[in-house]
C-alpha positions in Angstrom: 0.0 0.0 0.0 2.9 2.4 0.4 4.4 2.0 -2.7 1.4 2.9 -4.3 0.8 6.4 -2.2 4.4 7.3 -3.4 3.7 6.3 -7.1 1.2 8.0 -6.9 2.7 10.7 -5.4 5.6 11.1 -7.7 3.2 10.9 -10.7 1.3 13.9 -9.5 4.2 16.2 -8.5 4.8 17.3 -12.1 1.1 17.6 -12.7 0.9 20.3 -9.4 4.0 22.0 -10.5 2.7 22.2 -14.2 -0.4 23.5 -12.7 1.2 26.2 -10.3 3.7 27.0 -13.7 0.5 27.7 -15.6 -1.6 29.6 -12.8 1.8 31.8 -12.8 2.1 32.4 -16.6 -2.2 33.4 -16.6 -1.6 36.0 -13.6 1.6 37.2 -15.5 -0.6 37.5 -18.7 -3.6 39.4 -16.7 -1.4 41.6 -14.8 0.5 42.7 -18.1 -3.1 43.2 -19.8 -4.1 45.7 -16.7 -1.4 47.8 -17.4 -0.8 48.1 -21.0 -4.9 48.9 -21.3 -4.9 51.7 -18.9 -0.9 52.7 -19.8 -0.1 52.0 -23.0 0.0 55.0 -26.0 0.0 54.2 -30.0 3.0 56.5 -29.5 4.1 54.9 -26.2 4.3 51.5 -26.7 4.5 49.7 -22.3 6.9 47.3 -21.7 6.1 45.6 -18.5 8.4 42.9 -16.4 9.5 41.5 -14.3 6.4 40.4 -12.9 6.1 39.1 -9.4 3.5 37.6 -7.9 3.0 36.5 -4.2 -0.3 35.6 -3.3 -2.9 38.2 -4.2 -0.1 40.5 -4.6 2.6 41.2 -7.5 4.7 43.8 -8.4 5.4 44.5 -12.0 8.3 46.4 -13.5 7.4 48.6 -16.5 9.2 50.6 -19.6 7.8 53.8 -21.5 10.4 55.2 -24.0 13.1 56.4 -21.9 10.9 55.7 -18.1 10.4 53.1 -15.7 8.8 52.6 -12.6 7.3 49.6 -10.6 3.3 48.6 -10.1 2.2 47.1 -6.9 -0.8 45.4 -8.1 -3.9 43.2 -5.9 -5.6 40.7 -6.9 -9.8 41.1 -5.8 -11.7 37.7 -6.9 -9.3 37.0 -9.9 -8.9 40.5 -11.6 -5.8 42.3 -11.0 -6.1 46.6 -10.9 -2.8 48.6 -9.8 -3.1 50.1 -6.6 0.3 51.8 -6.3 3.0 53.0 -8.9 6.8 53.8 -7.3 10.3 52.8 -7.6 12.5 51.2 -5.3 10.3 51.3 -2.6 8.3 48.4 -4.2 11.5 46.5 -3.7 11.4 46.5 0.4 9.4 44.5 2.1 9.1 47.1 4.7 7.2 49.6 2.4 5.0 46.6 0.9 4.0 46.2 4.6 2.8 49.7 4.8 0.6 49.3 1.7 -1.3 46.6 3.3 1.1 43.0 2.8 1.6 40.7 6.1 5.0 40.5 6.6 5.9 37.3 5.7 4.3 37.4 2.3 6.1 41.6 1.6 9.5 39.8 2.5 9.2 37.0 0.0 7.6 39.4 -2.4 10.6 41.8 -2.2 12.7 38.5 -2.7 11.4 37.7 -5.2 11.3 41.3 -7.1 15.1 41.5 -6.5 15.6 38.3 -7.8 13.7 38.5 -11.3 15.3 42.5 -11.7 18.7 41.2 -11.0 18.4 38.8 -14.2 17.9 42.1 -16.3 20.5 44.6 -17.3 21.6 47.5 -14.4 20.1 49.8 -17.1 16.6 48.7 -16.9 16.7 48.4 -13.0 18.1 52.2 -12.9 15.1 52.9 -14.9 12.3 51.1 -12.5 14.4 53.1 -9.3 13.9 56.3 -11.5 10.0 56.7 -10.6 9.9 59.1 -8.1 7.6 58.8 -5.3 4.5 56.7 -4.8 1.5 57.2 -6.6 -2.0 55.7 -5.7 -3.7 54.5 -8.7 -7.4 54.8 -9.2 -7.8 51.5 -11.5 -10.6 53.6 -13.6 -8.5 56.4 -14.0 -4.8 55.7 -13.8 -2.2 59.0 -13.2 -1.2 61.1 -16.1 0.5 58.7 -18.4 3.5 58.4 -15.7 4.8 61.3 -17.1 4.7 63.8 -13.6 6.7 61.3 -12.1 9.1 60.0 -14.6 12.8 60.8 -14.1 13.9 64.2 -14.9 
């Protein structure tokens, strides 16, 4: 009877990670359709990752001709809206805390930003740091185009 629980068991272990692979990729997909509908410009086309995601959180990395900046985005029964843009405060788990993140999941969030930035190129992360500030996001509205807050 054993052996069977572990055949089992190793049979199903690449199905769950497949699954949780696949679950990652869709939230990827939604949060990068959020913010290229309420960002993106025919003359501004949005680039936007890295993309992290811990639990009903993520935080998204984004490019706009020569800007940057970072999107803390919530998840709210399956549909992502940005709540805050910034720069490299959406890299600290100590300012995704005081947005509204336990602190276990900001710390492993901030991990995990750091981690998927550190794969791109120092020019792309000085870009995302460049934001200035922290802007509140009305998901209907969005903030003027990023521009008012873009690096000087």
């Amino acid at each position: 009877m054993k052996h069977w629980i572990v055949a089992i068991a190793c049979c199903l272990s690449p199905v769950l990670m497949a699954a949780q692979a696949l679950a990652y990729d869709d939230a990827e997909h939604q949060i990068t359709q959020v913010m290229t509908r309420q960002f993106e410009k025919p003359e501004a086309a949005l680039t936007v990752l890295p993309v992290s995601v811990e639990g009903d959180y993520a935080v998204a990395g984004w490019l706009q001709g020569t800007r940057g900046g970072r999107a803390l985005l919530k998840r709210d029964k399956n549909h992502w809206a940005i709540a805050v843009c910034g720069g490299s405060g959406l890299t600290q788990a100590s300012v995704l805390q005081s947005i509204g993140m336990q602190g276990d999941a900001a710390a492993r969030l901030a991990a995990a930003v750091v981690a998927a930035e550190g794969k791109l190129g120092a020019d792309k992360r000085k870009l995302f740091d460049g934001f200035e500030g922290m802007v509140k996001v009305n998901a209907a509205q969005g903030h003027a185009g990023h521009s008012e807050h873009a690096p000087k």
